[in-house]
C-alpha positions in Angstrom: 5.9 -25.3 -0.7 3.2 -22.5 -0.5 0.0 -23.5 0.6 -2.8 -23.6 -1.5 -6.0 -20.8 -0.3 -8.0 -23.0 1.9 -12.4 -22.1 1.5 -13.7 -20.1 4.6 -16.9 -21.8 5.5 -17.6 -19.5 8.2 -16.1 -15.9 8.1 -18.0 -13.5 10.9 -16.8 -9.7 9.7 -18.9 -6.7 9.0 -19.0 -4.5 6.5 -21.2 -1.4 5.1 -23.8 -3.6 2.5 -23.9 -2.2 -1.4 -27.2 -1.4 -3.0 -27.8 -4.3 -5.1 -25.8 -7.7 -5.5 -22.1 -7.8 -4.7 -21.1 -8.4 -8.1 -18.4 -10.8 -9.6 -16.2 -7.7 -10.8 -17.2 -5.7 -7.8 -15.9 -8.3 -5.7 -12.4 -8.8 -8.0 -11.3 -5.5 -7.4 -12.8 -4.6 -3.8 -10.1 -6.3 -2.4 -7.9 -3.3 -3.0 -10.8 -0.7 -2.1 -12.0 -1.4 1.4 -9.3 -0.3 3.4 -7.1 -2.7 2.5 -3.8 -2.2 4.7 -5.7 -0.4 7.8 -7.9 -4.0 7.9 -4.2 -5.7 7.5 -4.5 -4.7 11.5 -7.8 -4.3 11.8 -9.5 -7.2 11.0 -6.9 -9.8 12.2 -7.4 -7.8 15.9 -11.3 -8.3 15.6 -11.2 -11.7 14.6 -9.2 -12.2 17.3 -10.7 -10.5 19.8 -7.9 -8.0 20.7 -8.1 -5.0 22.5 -6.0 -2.7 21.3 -4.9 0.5 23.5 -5.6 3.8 22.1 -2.3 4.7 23.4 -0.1 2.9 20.8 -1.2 5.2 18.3 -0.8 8.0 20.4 1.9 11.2 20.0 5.3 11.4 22.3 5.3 9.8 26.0 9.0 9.8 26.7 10.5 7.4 28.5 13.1 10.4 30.1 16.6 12.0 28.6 17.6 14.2 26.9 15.6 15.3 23.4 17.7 15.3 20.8 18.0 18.2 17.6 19.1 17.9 14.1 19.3 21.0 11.8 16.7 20.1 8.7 16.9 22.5 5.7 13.8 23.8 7.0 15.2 24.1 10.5 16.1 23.1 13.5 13.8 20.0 15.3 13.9 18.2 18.2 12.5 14.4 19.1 12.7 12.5 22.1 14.5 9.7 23.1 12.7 6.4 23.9 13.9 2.8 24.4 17.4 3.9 23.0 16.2 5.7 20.2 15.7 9.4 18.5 12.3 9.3 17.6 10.5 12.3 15.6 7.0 12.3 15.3 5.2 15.0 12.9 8.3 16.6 10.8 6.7 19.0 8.1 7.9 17.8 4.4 6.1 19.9 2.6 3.7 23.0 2.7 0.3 22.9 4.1 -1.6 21.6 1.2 -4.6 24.2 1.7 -6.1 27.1 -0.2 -4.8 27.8 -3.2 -2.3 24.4 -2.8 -5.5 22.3 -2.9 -4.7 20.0 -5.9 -1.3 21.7 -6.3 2.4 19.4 -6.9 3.9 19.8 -2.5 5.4 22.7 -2.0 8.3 23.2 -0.1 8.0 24.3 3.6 8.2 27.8 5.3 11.5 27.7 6.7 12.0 28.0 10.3 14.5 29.4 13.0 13.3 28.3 16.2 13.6 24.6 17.5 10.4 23.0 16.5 9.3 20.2 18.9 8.7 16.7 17.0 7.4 14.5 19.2 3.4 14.0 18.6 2.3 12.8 15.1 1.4 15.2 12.3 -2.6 15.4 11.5 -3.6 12.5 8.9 -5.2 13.4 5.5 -8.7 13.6 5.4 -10.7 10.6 5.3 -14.1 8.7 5.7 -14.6 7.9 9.6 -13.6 4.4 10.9 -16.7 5.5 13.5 -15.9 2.9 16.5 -13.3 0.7 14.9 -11.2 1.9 17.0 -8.2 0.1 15.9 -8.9 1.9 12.1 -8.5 5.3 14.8 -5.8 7.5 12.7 -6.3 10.4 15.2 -6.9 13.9 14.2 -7.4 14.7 10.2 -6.7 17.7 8.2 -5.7 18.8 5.1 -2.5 19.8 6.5 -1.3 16.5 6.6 2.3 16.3 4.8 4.5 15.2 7.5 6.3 11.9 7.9 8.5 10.2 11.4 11.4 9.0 11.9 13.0 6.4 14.1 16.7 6.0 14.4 19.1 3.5 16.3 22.4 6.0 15.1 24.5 7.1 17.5 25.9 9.8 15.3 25.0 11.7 12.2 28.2 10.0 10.4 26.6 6.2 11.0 25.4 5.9 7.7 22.8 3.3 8.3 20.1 2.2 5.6 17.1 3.5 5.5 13.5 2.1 4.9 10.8 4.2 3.8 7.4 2.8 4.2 4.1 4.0 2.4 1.1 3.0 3.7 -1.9 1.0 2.0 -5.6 1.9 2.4 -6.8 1.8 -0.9 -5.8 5.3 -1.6 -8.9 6.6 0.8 -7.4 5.7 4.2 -4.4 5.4 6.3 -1.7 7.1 7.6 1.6 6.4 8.9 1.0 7.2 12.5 -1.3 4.0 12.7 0.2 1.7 15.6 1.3 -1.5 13.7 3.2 0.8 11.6 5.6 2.1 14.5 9.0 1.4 13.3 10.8 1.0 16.6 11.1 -2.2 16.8 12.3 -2.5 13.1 15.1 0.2 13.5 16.7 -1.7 16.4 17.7 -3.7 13.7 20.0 -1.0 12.2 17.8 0.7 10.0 16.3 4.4 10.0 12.5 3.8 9.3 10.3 6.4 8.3 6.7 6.6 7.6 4.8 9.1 5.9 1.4 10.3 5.1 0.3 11.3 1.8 -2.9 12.9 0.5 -5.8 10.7 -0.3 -9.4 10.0 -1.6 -10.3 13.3 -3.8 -7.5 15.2 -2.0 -5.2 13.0 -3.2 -6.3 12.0 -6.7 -9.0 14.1 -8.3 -8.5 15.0 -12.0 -10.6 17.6 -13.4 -10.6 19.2 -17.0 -10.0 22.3 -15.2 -7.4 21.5 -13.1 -5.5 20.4 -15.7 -5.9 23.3 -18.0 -4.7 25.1 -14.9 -1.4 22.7 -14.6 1.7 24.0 -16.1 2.3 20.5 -16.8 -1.5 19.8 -18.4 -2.2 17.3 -16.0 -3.8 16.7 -12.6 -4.6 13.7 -10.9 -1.5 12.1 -8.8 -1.3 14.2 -6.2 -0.7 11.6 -3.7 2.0 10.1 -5.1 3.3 13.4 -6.2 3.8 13.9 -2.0 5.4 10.3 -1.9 7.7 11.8 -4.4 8.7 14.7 -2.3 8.6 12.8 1.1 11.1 11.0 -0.9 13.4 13.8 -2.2 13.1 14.6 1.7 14.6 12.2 2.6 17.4 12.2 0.5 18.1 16.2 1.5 17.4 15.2 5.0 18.1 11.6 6.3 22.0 11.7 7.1 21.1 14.8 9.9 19.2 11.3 11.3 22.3 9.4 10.9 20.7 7.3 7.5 22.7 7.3 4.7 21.0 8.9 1.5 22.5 6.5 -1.0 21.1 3.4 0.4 17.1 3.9 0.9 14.6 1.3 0.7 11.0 1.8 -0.4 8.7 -0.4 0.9 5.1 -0.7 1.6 1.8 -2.8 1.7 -1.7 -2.7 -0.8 -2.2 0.7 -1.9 1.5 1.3 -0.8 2.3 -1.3 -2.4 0.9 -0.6 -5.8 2.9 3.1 -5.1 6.0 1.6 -5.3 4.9 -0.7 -8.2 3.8 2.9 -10.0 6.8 4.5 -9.1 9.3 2.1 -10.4 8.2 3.6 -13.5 7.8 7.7 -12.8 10.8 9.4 -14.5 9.9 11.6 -11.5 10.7 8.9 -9.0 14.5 7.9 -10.7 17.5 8.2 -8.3 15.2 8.7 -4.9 15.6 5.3 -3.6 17.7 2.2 -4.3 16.0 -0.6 -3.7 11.8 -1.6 -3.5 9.7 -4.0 -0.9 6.3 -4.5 -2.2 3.7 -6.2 -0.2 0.7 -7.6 -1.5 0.5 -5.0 -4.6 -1.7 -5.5 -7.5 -1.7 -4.3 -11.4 -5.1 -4.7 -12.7 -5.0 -2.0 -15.6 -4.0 -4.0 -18.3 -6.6 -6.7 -18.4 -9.2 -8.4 -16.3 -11.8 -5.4 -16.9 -10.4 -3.9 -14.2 -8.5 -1.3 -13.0 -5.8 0.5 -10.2 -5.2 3.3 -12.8 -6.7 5.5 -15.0 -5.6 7.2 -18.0 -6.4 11.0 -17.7 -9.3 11.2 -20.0 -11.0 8.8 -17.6 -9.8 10.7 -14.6 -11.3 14.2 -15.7 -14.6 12.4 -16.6 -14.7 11.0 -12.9 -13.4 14.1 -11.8 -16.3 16.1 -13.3 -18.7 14.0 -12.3 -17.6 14.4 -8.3 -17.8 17.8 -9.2 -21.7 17.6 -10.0 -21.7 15.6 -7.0 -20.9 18.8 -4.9 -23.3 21.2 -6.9 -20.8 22.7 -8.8 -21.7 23.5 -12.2 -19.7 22.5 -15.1 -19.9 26.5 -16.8 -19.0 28.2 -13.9 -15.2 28.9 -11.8 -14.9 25.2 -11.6 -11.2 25.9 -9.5 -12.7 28.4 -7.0 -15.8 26.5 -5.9 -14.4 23.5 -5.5 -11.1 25.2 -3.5 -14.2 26.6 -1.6 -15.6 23.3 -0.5 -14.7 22.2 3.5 -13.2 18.7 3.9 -16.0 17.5 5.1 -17.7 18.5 1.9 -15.7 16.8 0.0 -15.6 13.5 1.8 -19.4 13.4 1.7 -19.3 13.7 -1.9 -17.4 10.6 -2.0 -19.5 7.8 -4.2 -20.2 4.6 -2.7 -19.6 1.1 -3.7 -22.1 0.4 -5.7 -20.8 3.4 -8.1 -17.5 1.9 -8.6 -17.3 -1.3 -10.5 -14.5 -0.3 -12.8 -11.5 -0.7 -10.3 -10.5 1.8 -7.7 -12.2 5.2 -7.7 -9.3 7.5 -6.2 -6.0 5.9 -8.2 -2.7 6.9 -9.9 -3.3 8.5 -13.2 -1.8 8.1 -16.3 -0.6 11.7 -16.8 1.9 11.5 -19.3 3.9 13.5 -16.4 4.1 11.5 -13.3 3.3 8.2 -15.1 3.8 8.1 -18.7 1.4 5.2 -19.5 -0.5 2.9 -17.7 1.4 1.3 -15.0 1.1 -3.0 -15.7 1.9 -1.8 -19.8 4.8 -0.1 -18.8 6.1 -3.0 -16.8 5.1 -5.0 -19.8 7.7 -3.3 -21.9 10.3 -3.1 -19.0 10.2 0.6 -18.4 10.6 -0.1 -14.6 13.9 1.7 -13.1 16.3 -1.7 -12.9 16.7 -1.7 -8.8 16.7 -4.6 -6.4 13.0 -5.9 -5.5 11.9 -7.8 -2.6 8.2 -8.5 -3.6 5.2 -11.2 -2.5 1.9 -12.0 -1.4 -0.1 -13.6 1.6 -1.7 -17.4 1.1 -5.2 -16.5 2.0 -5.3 -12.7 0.4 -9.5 -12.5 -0.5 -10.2 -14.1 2.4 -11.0 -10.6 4.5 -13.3 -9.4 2.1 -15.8 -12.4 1.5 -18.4 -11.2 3.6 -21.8 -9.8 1.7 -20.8 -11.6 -1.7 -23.7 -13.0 -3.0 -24.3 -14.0 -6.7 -25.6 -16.4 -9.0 -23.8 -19.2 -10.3 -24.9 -18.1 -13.9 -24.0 -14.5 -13.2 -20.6 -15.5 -11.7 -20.2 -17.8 -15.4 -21.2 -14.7 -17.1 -18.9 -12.4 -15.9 -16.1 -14.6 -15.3 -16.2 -14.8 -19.6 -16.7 -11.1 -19.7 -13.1 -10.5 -17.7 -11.3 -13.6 -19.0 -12.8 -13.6 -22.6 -11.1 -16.4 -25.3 -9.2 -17.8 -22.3 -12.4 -18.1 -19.9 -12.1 -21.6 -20.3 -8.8 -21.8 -18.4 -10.5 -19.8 -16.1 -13.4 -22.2 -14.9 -11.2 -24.9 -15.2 -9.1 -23.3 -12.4 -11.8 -22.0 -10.6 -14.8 -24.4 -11.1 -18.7 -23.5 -9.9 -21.0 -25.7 -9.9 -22.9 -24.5 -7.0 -23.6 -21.5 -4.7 -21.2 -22.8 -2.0 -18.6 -23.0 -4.5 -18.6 -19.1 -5.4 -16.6 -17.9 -2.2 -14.0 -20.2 -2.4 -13.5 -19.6 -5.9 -13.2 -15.9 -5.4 -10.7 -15.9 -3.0 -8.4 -18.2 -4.6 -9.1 -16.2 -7.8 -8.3 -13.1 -6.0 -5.5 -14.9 -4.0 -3.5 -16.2 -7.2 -4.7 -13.9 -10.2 -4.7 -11.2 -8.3 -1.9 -10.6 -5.5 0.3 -13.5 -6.7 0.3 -13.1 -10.6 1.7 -9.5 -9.6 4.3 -10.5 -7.6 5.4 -13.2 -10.2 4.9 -10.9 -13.0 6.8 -7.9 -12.0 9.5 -10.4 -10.1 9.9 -11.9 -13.6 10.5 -8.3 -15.2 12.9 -7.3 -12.8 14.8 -10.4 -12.8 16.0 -9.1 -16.4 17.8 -6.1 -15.3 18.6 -6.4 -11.1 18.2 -8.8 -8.9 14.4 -10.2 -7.8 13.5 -11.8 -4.6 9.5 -13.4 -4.6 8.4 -14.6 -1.1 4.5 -16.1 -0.7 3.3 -15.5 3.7 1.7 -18.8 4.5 1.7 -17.9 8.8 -1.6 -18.3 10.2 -1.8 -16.5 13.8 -3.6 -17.8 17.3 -5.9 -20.3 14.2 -7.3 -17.4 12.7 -10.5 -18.0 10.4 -9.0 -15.7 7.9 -6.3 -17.8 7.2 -3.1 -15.3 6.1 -5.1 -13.0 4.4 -4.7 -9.2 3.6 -2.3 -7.6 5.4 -1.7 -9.8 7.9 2.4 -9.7 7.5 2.3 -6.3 8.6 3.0 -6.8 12.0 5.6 -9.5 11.7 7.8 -7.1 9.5 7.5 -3.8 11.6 8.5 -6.5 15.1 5.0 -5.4 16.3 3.8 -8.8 17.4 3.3 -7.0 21.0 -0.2 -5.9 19.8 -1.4 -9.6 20.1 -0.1 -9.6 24.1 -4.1 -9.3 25.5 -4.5 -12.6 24.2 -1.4 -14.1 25.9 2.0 -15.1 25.8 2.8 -14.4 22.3 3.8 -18.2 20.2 7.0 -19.1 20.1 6.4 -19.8 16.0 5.4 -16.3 15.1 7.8 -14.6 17.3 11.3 -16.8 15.4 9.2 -15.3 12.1 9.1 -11.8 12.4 13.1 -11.6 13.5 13.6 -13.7 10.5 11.5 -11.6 8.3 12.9 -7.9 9.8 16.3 -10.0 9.1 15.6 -10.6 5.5 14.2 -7.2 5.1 16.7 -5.0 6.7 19.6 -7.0 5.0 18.0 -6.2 2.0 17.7 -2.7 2.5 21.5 -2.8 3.4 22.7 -4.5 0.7 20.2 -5.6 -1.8 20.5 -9.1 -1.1 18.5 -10.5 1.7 20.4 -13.4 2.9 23.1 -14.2 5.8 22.6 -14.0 9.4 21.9 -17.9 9.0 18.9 -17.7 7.3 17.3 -20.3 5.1 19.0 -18.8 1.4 16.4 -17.3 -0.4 17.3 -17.4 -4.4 17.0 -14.7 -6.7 14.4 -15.1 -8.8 14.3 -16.1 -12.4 10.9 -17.3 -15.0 13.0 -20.4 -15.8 13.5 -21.8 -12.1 10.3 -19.5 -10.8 11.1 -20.1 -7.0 10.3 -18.0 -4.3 10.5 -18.3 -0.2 7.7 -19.5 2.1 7.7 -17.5 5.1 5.5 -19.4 7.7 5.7 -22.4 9.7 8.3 -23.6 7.8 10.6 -21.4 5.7 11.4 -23.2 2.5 12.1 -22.8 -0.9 9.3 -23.8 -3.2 8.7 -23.7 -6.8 6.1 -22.9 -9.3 3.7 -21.4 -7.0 -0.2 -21.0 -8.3 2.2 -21.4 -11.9 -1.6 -22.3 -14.1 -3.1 -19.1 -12.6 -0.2 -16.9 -12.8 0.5 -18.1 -16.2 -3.0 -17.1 -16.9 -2.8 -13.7 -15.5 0.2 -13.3 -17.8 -1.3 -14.1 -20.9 -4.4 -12.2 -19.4 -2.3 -8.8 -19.4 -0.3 -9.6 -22.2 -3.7 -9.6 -24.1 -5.2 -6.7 -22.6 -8.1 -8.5 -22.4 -11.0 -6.2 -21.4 -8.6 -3.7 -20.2 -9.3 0.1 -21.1 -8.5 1.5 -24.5 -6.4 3.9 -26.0 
């Protein structure tokens, strides 16, 4: 069975303080703002005091032959061949987004005639500095970011293999899908073409403006970001059999931020027929409920939007569009509000547009508007654990506000999560966050799936090398790309975590080739269904439990269901 979130009496991690108290709500929804999937890596490798060499996330050392070319509808590209793989490092998807295309929809590219050399990552979006983290490194940034990579074990363009997409988490602000625990090498020796992409992010991703949307043919503005997911996406069904994938069988998957994407796609009309089946990691719907939020409908999005715009010293009378297409990148990220500013949810998020996403995302899974396709989702044991450090509150305050997110039904609430005392507030946030947050989602959107395709909930209970953290955040990441390598400075890698990651890249490849995870004598994960509600551990021991965190995720249920402090029409 999954194990319950154990307290962390003693967590030793930095982070940039807030002005002011770290508030209850501040604290429910940071979880998905500080970095999320870049600390998946990051914090895990400080806690355990790993080194990690620059060079992982570095562009295209061969390892010798021959560099081989596919014909794109762009044009002609060329790899290198590493550790019996085509790799292609820094393909164009779309058009520069600069100038003009500053908060446009992706363009297509500038064809091409002559044989463009892929083999060192495209630029990354944008984004605030990880300073000397430098396992958060993302290499160089600019706003021509809108490439994606590919690695592929086929021999021939007529393999047909499945293919697995993967969109990176970093709480819409950071990330990129260079980072190193994100190379899919290992993963593709499976059988699978993997690619990872970048998207736009932070205001270049998901700024709304009154004016932009007045200039939108569609009268919206806003989803940017996942507008480029969209058309990394349509890429790869125009492109992926030149790479030997086959087009009809692609698998989203991603973690956090990416997570959420996927979660948000599954209910874009813009998103229907561009993949077949959806891994979500760790992904959270907070917009319906819990005072909270991971979207924004668009009249809250302009309002933001304006406000950043005030931020930069444009004002609200004059060319809006031209001044703020004026602004340098770095102007932009400076502009950027902090923490303290942000107690409503996420600050750069999917909007709803009525375009891109018709409603809010968590109601639109609430009336099963999803597109009916396989899903492979779940969540980590220990998720809040990583983001613990500078909460400090009153017991009164944390009574206060837990009433003001879980209103008629707080009394469930505090009987789940009981404070009595200071010492009891961290411990009671991260199981909160742990089991209303990550888990309810995965339960929830499991259940709603279950009613039209097949539904597959897992819960990651590994703890690595006796990490403090526990299995928080992020920390599967490495066992489903095969990256465990990254550990190696601290030894011979355990025995226990390596058998995990080839049964996890097992369960996930099989899935993205057929929908269905099991065989290869695997423990048989069940499909899911509300009645039964089971779901795979993947840890120590991998087992089939049942009911897991049911009075919290029942609580979260009847939480959204509600709408309980959730934003109004």
């Amino acid at each position: 069975m999954g194990r319950e979130s154990e307290p962390v009496e003693r967590v030793v991690l930095t982070r940039r303080r807030t002005a002011g108290r770290l508030t209850l709500r501040r604290f429910f929804w940071a979880v998905v703002f500080r970095r999320s999937c870049l600390v998946a890596a990051g914090l895990l490798l400080a806690a355990l005091g790993l080194v990690l060499v620059a060079g992982l996330a570095a562009g295209c050392s061969g390892s010798g032959g021959s560099l081989p070319q596919v014909q794109l509808d762009g044009g002609p590209i060329k790899g290198v061949l590493e550790g019996g793989l085509h790799v292609f490092r820094g393909i164009p998807y779309a058009a520069p987004p600069v100038g003009e295309l500053r908060w446009k929809p992706p363009q297509p590219v500038t064809p091409w005639k002559k044989v463009r050399e892929c083999t060192q990552f495209g630029p990354s979006c944008p984004q605030p500095s990880s300073g000397e983290v430098f396992y958060l490194d993302v290499g160089a940034t600019a706003e021509d970011c809108l490439y994606l990579n590919v690695w592929t074990p086929a021999k021939s363009q007529t393999d047909g293999l499945p293919v697995m997409v993967w969109i990176h988490g970093g709480s819409f602000v950071t990330g990129a899908g260079s980072m190193a625990v994100y190379s899919g090498a290992n993963l593709a020796t499976k059988g699978v073409v993997v690619v990872t992409i970048n998207y736009r992010l932070g205001p270049f991703g998901f700024l709304s403006h009154p004016a932009l949307t007045t200039e939108s043919p569609e009268g919206t503005s806003g989803n940017y970001g996942l507008l480029d997911q969209i058309a990394a996406l349509k890429w790869v069904k125009r492109n992926i059999a030149a790479f030997g994938g086959d087009p009809e069988r692609v698998t989203v998957f991603g973690e956090s931020a990416g997570a959420i994407s996927i979660l948000d796609l599954l209910v874009s009309p813009l998103a229907e027929g561009l993949f077949e089946r959806a891994i979500v990691q760790s992904g959270i719907l907070l917009d319906a409920g819990f005072g909270v939020s991971t979207a924004a409908t668009l009249a809250e999005a302009e309002e933001a939007g304006a406000k950043f715009a005030e931020r930069l010293g444009i004002a609200p009378r004059g060319d809006v569009l031209t001044e703020l297409r004026a602004k340098s990148a770095a102007d932009l990220l400076a502009a950027m509000p902090g923490e303290e500013l942000m107690e409503g949810g996420l600050v750069w998020k999917p909007v709803a547009d009525g375009y891109v996403l018709p409603d809010l995302p968590t109601r639109l899974w609430l009336q099963a508007k999803q597109w009916p396709l396989p899903l492979l989702i779940g969540s980590n044991a220990d998720e809040g654990n990583a983001f613990l450090a500078g909460l400090t509150t009153s017991t009164e305050e944390f009574q206060r506000q837990l009433a003001e997110i879980f209103g008629p039904l707080v009394t469930e609430a505090r009987s789940l999560y009981p404070v009595k005392t200071p010492a009891d507030i961290v411990p009671a946030f991260s199981r909160m966050l742990t089991e209303v947050g990550f888990a309810s989602t995965a339960r929830f959107a499991a259940g709603v799936m279950s009613e039209s395709a097949s539904a597959y909930l897992y819960h990651f209970t590994r703890v690595p090398f006796g990490n403090p953290l526990g299995a928080f955040h992020g920390v599967e990441i490495p066992y489903v790309f095969g990256n465990l390598d990254m550990f190696s400075a601290l030894g011979q890698i355990q025995d226990p975590d390596r058998r995990l990651s080839e049964t996890i890249m097992g369960y996930w490849t099989r899935f993205a080739a057929t929908g269905d995870p099991n065989g290869g004598g695997a423990v048989e994960w069940p499909r899911y269904n509300g009645a039964e509600d089971l779901h795979l551990e993947l840890g120590d021991v991998i087992q089939v439990g049942r009911g897991l965190y049911k009075e919290a995720c029942d609580l979260a249920d009847r939480v959204r269901q509600a709408g309980l402090g959730a934003t109004p029409d």
